[in-house]
C-alpha positions in Angstrom: 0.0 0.0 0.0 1.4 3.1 -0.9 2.4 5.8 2.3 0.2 8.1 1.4 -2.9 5.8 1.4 -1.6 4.5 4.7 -1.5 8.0 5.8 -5.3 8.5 4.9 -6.5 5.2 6.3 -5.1 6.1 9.7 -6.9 9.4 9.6 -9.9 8.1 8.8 -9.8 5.5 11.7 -8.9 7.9 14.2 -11.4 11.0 13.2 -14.3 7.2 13.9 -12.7 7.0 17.2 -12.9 10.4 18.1 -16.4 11.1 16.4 -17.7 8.0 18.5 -16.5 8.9 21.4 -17.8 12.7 20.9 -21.3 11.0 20.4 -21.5 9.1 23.1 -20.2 11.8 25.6 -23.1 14.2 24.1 -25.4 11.4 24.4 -24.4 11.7 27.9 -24.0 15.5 27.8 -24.7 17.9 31.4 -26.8 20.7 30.5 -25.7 23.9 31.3 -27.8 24.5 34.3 -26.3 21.3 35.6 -29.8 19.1 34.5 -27.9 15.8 34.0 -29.8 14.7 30.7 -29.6 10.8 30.0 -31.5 8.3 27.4 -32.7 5.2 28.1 -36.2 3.1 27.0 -39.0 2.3 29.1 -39.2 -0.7 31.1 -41.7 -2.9 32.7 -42.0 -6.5 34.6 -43.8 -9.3 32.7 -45.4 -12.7 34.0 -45.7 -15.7 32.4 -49.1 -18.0 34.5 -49.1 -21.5 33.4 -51.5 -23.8 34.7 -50.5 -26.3 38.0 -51.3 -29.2 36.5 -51.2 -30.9 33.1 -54.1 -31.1 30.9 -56.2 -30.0 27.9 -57.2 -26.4 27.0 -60.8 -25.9 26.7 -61.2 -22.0 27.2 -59.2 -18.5 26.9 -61.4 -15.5 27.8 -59.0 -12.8 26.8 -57.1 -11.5 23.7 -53.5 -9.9 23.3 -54.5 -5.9 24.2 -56.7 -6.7 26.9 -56.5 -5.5 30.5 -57.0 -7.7 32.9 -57.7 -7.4 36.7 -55.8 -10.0 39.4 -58.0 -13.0 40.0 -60.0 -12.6 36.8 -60.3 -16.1 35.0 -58.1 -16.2 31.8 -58.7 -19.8 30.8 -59.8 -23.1 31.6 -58.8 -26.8 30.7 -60.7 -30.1 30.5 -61.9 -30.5 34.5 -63.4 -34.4 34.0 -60.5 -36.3 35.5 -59.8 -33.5 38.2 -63.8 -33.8 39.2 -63.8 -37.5 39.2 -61.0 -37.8 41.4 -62.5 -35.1 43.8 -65.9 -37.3 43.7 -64.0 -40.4 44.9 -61.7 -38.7 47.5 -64.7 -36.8 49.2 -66.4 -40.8 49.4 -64.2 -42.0 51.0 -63.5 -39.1 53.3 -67.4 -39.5 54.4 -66.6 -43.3 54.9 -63.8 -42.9 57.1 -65.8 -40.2 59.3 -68.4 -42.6 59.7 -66.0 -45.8 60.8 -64.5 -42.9 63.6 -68.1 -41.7 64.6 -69.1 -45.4 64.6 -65.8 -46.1 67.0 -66.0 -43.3 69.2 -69.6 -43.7 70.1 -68.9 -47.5 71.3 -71.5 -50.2 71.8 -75.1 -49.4 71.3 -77.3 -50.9 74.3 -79.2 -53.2 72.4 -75.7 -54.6 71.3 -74.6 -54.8 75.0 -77.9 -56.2 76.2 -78.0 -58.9 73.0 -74.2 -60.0 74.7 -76.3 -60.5 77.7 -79.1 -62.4 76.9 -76.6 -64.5 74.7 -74.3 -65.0 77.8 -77.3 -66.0 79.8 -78.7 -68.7 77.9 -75.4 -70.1 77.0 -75.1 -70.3 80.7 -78.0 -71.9 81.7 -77.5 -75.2 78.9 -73.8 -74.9 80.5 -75.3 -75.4 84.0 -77.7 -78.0 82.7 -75.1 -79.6 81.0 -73.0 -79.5 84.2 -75.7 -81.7 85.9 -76.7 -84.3 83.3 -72.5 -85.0 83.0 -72.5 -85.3 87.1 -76.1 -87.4 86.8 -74.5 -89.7 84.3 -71.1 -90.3 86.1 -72.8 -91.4 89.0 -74.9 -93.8 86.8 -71.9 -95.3 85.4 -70.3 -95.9 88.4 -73.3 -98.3 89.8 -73.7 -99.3 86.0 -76.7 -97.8 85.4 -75.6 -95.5 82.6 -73.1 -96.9 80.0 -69.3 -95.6 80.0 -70.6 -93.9 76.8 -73.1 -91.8 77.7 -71.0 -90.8 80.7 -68.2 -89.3 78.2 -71.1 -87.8 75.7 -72.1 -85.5 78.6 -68.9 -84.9 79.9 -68.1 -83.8 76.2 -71.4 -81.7 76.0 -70.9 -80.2 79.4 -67.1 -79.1 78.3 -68.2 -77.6 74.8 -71.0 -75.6 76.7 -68.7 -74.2 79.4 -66.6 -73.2 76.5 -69.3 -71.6 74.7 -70.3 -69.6 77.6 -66.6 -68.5 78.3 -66.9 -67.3 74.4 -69.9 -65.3 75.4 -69.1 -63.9 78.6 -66.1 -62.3 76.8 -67.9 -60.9 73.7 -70.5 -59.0 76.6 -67.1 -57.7 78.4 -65.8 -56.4 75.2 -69.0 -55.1 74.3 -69.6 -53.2 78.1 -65.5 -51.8 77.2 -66.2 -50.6 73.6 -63.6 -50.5 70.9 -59.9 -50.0 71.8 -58.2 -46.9 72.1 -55.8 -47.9 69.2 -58.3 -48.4 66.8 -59.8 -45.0 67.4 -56.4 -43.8 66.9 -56.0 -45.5 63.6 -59.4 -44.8 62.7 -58.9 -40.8 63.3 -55.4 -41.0 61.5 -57.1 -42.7 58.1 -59.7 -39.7 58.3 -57.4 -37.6 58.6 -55.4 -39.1 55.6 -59.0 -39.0 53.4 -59.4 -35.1 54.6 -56.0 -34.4 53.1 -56.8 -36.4 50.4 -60.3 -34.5 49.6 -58.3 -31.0 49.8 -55.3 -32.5 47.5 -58.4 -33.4 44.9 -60.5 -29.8 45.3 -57.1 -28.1 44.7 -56.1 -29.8 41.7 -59.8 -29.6 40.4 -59.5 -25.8 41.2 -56.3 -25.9 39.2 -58.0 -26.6 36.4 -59.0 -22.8 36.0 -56.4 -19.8 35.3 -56.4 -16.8 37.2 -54.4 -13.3 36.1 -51.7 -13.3 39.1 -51.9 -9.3 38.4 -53.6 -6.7 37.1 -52.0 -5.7 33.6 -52.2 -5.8 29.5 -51.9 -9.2 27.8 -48.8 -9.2 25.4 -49.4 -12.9 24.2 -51.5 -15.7 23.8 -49.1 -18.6 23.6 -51.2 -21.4 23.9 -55.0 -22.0 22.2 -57.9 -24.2 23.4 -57.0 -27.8 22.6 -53.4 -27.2 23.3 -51.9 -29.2 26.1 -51.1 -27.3 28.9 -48.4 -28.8 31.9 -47.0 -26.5 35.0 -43.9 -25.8 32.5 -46.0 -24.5 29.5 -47.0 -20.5 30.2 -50.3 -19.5 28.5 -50.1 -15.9 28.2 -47.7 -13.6 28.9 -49.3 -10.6 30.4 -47.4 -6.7 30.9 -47.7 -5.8 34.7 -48.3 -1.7 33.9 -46.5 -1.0 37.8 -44.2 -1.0 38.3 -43.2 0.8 35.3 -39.8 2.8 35.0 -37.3 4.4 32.0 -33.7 2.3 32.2 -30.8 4.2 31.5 -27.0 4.8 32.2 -24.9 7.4 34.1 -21.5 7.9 32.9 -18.7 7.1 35.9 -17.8 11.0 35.9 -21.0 12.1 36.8 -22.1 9.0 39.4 -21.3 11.1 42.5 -24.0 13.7 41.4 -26.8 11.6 41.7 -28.8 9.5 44.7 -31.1 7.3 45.2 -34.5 9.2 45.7 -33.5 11.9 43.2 -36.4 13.6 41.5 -36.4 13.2 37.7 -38.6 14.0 34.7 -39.4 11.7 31.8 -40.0 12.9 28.5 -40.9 11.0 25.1 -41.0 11.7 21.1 -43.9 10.0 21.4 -45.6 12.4 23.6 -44.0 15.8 23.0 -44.1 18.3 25.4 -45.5 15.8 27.9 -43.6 15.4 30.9 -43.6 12.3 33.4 -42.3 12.5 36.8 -39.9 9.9 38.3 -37.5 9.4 41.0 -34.0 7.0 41.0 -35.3 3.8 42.5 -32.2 1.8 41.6 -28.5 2.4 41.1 -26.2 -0.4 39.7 -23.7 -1.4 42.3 -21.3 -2.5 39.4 -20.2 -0.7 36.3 -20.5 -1.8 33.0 -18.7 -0.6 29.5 -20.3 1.1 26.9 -20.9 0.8 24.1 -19.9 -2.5 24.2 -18.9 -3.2 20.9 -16.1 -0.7 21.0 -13.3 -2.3 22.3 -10.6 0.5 21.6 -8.7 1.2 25.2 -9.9 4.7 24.8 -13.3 3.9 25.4 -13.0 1.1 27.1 -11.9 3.1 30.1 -15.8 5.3 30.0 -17.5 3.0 32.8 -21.3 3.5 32.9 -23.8 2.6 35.7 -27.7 1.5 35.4 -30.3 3.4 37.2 -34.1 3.0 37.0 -36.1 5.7 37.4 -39.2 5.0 38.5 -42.2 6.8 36.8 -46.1 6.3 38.6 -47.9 8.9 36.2 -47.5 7.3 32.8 -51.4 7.0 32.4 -50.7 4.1 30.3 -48.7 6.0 27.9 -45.2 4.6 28.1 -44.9 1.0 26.4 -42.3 -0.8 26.8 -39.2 -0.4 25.2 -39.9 3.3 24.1 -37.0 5.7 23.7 -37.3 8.4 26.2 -35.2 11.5 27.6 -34.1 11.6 31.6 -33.7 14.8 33.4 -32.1 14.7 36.8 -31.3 17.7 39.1 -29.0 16.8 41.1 -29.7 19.2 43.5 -33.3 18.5 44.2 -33.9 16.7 47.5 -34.7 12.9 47.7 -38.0 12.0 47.9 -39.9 8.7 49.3 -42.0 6.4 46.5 -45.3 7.0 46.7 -47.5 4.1 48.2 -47.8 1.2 45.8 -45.6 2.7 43.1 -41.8 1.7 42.7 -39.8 -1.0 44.0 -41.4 -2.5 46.5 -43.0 -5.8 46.0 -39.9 -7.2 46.5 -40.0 -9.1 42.5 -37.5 -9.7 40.2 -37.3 -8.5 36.1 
């Protein structure tokens, strides 16, 4: 390459350099009156609902554009398995509260008395029975009666005693009740069915969406007969608050601004309509810009992010729309006004 076109090549490089790095430092200019001025686009949180369990859409009640208040129903899937299982769960819930009721109210009378009377005459053939066996043994011994039907009664009186041992114990048990572990394990299996019952009636409530928020639908991603699962978002809806402009403060001029600092907001979109904002966020860390310039000239301009948080948009600032920052830094701080900025503790 000839000298001289070397010459020109290097000019034309540096007068980029320069003329890039004059741009971005009147991008980031200080006005006169020491109004730090400072562009940045308007930013807002977004949520993505998806239904808690897996199944197929039958319903969406709302279109991209439309605003939507928290708790309004949004959509709907197919509810027959969810119901069915609700059905059988509650069954067996009402089955389990009766085996407890049944337990803890014991023996009814007439099954106490019924041990009784069962007791009774089992006592009276085993006192009968006592007497033919001692009528018989006495027979046999003056050989009146043969050996034989000596040991018939002797076997009749021994299965009656038996019998009325059998019954004297089913009338104690009957006069106790039931045992104090099988009202335990009865109470523990109702309790099992009424988690079981509020399991069901969740996941059958599951089967209808609810806007987590008030805000503006962006997107319908999924459409009635799609199969919607817990990992599968079906809208994704714009929350409108809170709602700020994101923009960066060169290093130089970092000391001159707070957190709480007044600021105004102004658009193309709007001219001559002015928004006003505070600084609810300042980045802890720096960051270079513009990133794609990795000369060591400009590599050495550090910038820091800062939100300022704007509550009278009246639904005029979209998201991602360029707009202006003014910041006096020698206004006062101010507090966020109730519901409006940073505090709901979320994430973007």
């Amino acid at each position: 390459m000839p000298k001289q076109a070397r010459i020109v090549a290097a000019l034309l490089v540096i007068l980029g350099v320069a003329g890039g790095g004059y741009a971005w430092l009147r991008l980031h200019r200080t006005a006169g009156d020491g109004t730090l001025t400072l562009y940045g686009d308007v930013d807002i949180r977004e949520v993505q609902p998806a239904f808690n369990d897996s199944g197929r859409i039958t319903r969406m009640t709302v279109q991209e554009g439309a605003v939507v208040q928290r708790g309004a129903l949004i959509a709907t899937m197919d509810d027959t398995r969810y119901a069915a299982g609700l059905a059988q769960a509650e069954g067996q819930m009402r089955a389990a509260r009766q085996n407890l009721a049944k337990l803890l109210a014991g023996s009814r009378p007439e099954e106490i008395s019924q041990a009784k009377a069962t007791m009774d005459a089992l006592e009276a053939t085993y006192r009968n029975d006592q007497v033919t066996w001692r009528r018989y043994a006495a027979l046999a011994a003056t050989n009146a009666a043969t050996i034989q039907q000596r040991d018939d009664a002797k076997a009749a009186f021994d299965a009656a005693r038996q019998q009325y041992e059998a019954a004297r114990q089913a009338w104690i048990l009957a006069v106790k009740g039931p045992r104090a572990e099988d009202i335990a394990a009865a109470r523990a299996t109702y309790q099992a069915a009424v988690g079981a019952v509020a399991l069901a009636r969740r996941e059958y409530a599951d089967t209808k969406l609810y806007a987590p928020s008030d805000g503006v639908v962006e997107d319908r991603i999924l459409e009635p007969g799609d199969m919607a699962s817990p990992a599968t978002p079906v809208y994704t809806i714009a929350l409108p608050s809170p709602l700020w402009v994101r923009a960066y403060v060169p290093e130089n001029a970092l000391g001159r601004v707070r957190l709480g600092t007044p600021a105004t907001v102004t658009t193309d979109s709007f001219p001559g309509k002015v928004y006003h904002g505070w600084i609810g966020y300042l980045s802890p860390t720096a960051e270079f810009t513009p990133k794609s310039v990795e000369t060591p000239e400009l590599r050495t301009a550090l910038v820091y992010q800062l939100r300022v948080y704007v509550c009278d948009g009246h639904g005029e600032l979209r998201l991602g729309m360029p707009a202006t920052v003014h910041i006096d830094p020698a206004e006062a701080p101010i507090h966020a006004p109730k519901g409006c900025g940073p505090d709901d503790g979320g994430t973007d």
